[in-house]
VMD Tcl script that draws the C-alpha trace (Angstrom):
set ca {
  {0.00 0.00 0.00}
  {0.88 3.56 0.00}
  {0.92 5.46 2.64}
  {-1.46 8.50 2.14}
  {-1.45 11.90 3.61}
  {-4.10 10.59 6.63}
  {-1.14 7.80 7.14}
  {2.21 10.87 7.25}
  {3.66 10.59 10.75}
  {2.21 7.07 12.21}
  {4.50 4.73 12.96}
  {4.98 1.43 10.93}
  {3.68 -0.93 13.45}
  {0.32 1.08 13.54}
  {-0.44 1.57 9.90}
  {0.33 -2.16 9.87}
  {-2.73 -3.29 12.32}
  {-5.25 -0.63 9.91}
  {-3.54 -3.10 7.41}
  {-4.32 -6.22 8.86}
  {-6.60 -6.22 11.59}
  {-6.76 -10.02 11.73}
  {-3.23 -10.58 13.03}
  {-2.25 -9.06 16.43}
  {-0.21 -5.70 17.40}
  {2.55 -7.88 18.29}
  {3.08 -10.21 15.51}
  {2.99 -7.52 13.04}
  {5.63 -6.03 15.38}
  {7.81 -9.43 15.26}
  {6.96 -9.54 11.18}
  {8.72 -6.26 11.20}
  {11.99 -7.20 13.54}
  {12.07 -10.38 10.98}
  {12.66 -8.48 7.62}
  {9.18 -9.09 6.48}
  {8.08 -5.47 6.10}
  {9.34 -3.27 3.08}
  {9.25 0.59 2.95}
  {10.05 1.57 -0.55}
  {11.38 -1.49 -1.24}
  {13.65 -1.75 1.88}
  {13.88 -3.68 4.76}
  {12.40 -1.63 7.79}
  {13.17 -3.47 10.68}
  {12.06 -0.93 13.25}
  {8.44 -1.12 14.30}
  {8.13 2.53 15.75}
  {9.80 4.08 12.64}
  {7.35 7.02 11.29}
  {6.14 7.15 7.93}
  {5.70 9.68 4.99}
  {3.13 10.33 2.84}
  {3.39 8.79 -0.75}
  {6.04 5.97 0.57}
  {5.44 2.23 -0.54}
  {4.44 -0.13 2.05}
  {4.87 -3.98 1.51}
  {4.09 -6.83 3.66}
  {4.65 -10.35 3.54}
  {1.84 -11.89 5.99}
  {3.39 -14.98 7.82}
  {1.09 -17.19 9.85}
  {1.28 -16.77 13.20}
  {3.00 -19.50 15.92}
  {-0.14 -20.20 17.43}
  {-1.78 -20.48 14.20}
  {0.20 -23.97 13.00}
  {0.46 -25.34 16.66}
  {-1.81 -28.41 15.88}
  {0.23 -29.87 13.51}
  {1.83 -33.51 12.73}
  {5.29 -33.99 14.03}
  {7.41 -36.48 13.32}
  {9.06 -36.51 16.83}
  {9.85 -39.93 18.55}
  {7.81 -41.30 21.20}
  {8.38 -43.52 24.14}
  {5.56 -46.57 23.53}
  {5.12 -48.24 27.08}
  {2.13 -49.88 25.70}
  {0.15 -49.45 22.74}
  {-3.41 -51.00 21.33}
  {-6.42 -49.50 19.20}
  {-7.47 -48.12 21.80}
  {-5.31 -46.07 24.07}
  {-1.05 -45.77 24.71}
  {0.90 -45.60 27.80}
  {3.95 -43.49 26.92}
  {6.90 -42.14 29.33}
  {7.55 -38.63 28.50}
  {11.11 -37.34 29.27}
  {12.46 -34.70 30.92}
  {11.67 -31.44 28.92}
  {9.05 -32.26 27.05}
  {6.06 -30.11 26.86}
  {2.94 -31.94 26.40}
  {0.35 -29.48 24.81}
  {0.62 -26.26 23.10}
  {1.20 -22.77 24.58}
  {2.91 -20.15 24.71}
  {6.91 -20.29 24.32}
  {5.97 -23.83 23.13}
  {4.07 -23.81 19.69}
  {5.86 -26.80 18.42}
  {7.65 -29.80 19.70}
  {5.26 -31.27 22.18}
  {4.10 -34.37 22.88}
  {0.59 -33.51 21.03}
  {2.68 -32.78 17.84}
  {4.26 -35.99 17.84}
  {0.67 -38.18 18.50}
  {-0.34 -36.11 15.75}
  {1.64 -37.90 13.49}
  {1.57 -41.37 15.13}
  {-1.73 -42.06 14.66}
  {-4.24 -40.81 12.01}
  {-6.98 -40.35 14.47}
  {-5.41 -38.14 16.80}
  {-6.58 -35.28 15.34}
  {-10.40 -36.09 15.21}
  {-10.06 -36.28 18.98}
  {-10.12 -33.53 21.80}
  {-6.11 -32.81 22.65}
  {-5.10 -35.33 20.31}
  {-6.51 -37.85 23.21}
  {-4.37 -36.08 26.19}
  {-6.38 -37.25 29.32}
  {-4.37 -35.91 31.94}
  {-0.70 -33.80 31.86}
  {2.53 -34.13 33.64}
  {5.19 -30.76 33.72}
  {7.61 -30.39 30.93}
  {10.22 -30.82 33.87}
  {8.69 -34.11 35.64}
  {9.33 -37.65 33.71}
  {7.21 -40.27 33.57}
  {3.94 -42.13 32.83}
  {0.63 -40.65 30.77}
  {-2.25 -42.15 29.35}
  {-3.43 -41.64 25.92}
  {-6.79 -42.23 24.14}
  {-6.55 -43.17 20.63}
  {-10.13 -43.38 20.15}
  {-13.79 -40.96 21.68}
  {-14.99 -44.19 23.53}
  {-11.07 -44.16 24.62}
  {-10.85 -40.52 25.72}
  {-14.21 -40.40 27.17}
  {-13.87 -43.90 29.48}
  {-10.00 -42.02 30.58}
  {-11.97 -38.50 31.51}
  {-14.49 -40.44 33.43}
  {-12.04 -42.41 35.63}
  {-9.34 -40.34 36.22}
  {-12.93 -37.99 37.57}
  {-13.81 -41.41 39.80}
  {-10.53 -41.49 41.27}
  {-9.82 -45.41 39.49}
  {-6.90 -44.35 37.93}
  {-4.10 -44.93 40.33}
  {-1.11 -42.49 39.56}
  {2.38 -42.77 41.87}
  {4.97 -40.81 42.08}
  {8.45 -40.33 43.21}
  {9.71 -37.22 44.75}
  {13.12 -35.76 46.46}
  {12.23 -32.76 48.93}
  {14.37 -30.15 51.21}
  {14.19 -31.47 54.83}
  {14.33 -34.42 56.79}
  {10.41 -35.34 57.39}
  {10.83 -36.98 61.23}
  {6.69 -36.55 61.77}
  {5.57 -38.82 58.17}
  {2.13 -38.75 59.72}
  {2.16 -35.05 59.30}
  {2.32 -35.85 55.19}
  {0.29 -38.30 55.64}
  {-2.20 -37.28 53.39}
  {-2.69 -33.37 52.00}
  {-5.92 -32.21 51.33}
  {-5.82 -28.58 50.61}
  {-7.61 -26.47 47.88}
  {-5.46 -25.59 45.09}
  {-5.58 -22.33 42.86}
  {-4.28 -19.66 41.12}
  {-1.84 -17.69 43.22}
  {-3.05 -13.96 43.50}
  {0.55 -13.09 43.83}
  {2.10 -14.89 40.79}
  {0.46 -15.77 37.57}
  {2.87 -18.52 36.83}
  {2.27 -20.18 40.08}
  {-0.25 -22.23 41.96}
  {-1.20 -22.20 45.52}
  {-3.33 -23.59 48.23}
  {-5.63 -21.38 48.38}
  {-9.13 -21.19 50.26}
  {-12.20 -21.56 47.87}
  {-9.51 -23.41 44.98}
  {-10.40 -26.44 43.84}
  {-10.28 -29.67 46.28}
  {-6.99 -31.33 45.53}
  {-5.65 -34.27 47.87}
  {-2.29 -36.12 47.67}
  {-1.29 -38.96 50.23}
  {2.81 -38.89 50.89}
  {4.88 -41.84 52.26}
  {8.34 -41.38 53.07}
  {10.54 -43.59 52.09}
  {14.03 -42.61 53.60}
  {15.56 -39.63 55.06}
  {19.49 -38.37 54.80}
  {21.66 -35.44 55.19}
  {19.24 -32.77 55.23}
  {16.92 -34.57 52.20}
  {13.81 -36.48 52.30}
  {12.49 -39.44 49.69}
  {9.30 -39.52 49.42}
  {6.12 -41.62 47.17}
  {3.32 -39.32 46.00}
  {-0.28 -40.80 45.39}
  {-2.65 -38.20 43.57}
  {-6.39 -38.67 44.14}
  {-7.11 -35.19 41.97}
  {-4.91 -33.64 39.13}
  {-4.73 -30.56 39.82}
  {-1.67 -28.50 38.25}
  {1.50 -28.57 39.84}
  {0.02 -30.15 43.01}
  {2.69 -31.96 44.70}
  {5.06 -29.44 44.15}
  {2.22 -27.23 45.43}
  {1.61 -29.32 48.59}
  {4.55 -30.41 49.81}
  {5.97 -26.79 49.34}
  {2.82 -25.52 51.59}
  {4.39 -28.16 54.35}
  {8.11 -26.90 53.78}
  {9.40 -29.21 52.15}
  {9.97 -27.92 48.97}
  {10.66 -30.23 45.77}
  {14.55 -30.48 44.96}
  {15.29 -27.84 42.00}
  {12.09 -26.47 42.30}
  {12.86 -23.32 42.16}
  {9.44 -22.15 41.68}
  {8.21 -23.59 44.81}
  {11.33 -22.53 46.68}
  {13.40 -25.56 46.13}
  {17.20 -25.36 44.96}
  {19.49 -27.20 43.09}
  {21.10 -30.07 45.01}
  {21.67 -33.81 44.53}
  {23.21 -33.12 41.24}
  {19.46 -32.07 39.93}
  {18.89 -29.01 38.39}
  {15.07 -29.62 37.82}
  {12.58 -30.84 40.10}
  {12.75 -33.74 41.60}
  {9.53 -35.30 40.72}
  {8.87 -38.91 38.71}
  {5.54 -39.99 37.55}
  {7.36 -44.05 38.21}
  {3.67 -46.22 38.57}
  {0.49 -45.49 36.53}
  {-2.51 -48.35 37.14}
  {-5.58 -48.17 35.61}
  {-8.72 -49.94 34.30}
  {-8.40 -50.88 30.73}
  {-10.80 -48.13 28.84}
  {-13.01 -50.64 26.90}
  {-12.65 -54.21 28.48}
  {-12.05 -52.93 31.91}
  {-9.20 -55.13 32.16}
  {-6.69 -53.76 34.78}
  {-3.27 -52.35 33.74}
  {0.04 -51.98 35.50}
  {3.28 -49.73 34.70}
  {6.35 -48.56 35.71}
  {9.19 -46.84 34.38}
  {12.42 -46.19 36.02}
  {13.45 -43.03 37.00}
  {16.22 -40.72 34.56}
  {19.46 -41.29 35.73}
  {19.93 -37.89 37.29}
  {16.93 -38.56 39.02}
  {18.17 -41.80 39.71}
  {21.39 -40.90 41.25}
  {20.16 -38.72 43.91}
  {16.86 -40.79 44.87}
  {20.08 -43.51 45.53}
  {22.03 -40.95 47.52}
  {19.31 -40.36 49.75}
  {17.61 -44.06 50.37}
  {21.08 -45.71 50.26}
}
mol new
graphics top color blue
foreach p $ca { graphics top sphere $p radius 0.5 }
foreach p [lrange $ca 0 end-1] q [lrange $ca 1 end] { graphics top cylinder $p $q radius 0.2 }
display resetview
């Protein structure tokens, strides 16, 4: 387009939204930091740069991040078990398992995407429940509605039995008083990027066992009842006893780990169509490994 005499003195970024109202303020402002936007026939990589009358504006539209997020992958998978029906897998360390911001591509939905045809006729590509792109371990898949639906419904029921292993600051010398955790989880009013317990959140309930204590460290086995996000991390940091390396719950690096110490090891469950029941377990990542065996040694 070219920039008329209404246009004379707006910056580039602005013009740009008039333009193309579709795509967001900041996009257009990344399509210009890019090289994407031409000003008589230049690269104008400076979103805030003010325009003249008569100059020639040319964009080249790119689709947004969010835009091809639900795409096939070709990314390798970790098959525990597999039928028609549903797929244990054991994501690793640093995977992110759906979508979002900062992670548009590479997750664990991309890659079920392309395993299996039907994935994408079904609600999260058949994602039933989520673990933390820093916590390893066990998920359930549905590869089919009947699948995803039976899933939803027992993980609600409380039949799907989920166990985990976890390293926290502290030696616990009262286990009773971890017993079992049952305090409403939410959004923490202080921190967008955290969860809290918080009165009115949602009913969340864990049940802790500890399994050894040493130098200032405490093993422990996690049994969720509810899935609510981050909620071991959540609860045991509302004891204090803060997750190894979780330094958004207040833990810090130690034990060689420099994310939190959490492992989704045990996942049992009712099979989603014959009801037949199912039993897994993964070991641990070997930095995971290492200090659970420094502690319970």
């Amino acid at each position: 387009m070219t920039v008329d005499v209404a246009g004379h003195g707006q910056r580039l970024d602005k013009l740009l939204v008039a333009l193309a109202p579709e795509f967001s303020r900041s996009h257009l402002q990344h399509l210009v930091e890019q090289g994407a936007v031409r000003v008589d026939g230049q690269p104008s990589t400076v979103p805030s740069r003010k325009l003249r009358s008569g100059q020639r504006v040319v964009v080249e539209l790119r689709p947004t991040p969010q835009s091809q997020a639900f795409r096939p992958e070709a990314l390798p998978i970790d098959v525990v078990f597999e039928d028609e029906h549903l797929m244990v897998v054991h994501k690793p360390v640093g995977c992110v398992v759906h979508p979002a911001a900062g992670h548009w591509s590479g997750t664990l939905l991309n890659a079920l995407l392309a395993h299996h045809g039907r994935a994408a006729e079904l609600p999260r590509a058949g994602i039933v429940h989520r673990l933390d792109k820093d916590t390893s371990g066990l998920m359930v898949v549905g590869k089919t509605l009947e699948a995803v639906t039976a899933l939803t419904r027992a993980i609600a029921a409380r039949s799907v039995h989920r166990e985990y292993l976890a390293l926290v600051h502290g030696e616990v010398l009262q286990p009773a008083l971890l017993a079992q955790i049952e305090a409403p989880i939410a959004r923490d009013p202080r921190s967008r990027v955290r969860m809290a317990v918080v009165p009115g959140g949602k009913p969340a309930r864990t049940d802790v066992e500890v399994v050894a204590t040493r130098n200032g460290y405490t093993a422990v086995r996690c049994i969720l009842h509810t899935g609510r996000t981050h909620q071991i991390r959540v609860h045991l940091s509302s004891r204090g006893y803060p997750l190894v390396a979780d330094s958004l719950y207040g833990g810090r690096d130690a034990l060689g780990l420099h994310r939190q110490a959490l492992h989704a090891w045990r996942l049992r469950l009712p099979h989603p169509v014959d009801g037949r029941p199912l039993q897994f377990e993964v070991p641990a990542p070997a930095d995971f490994s290492q200090a659970w065996q420094t502690v319970v040694s």
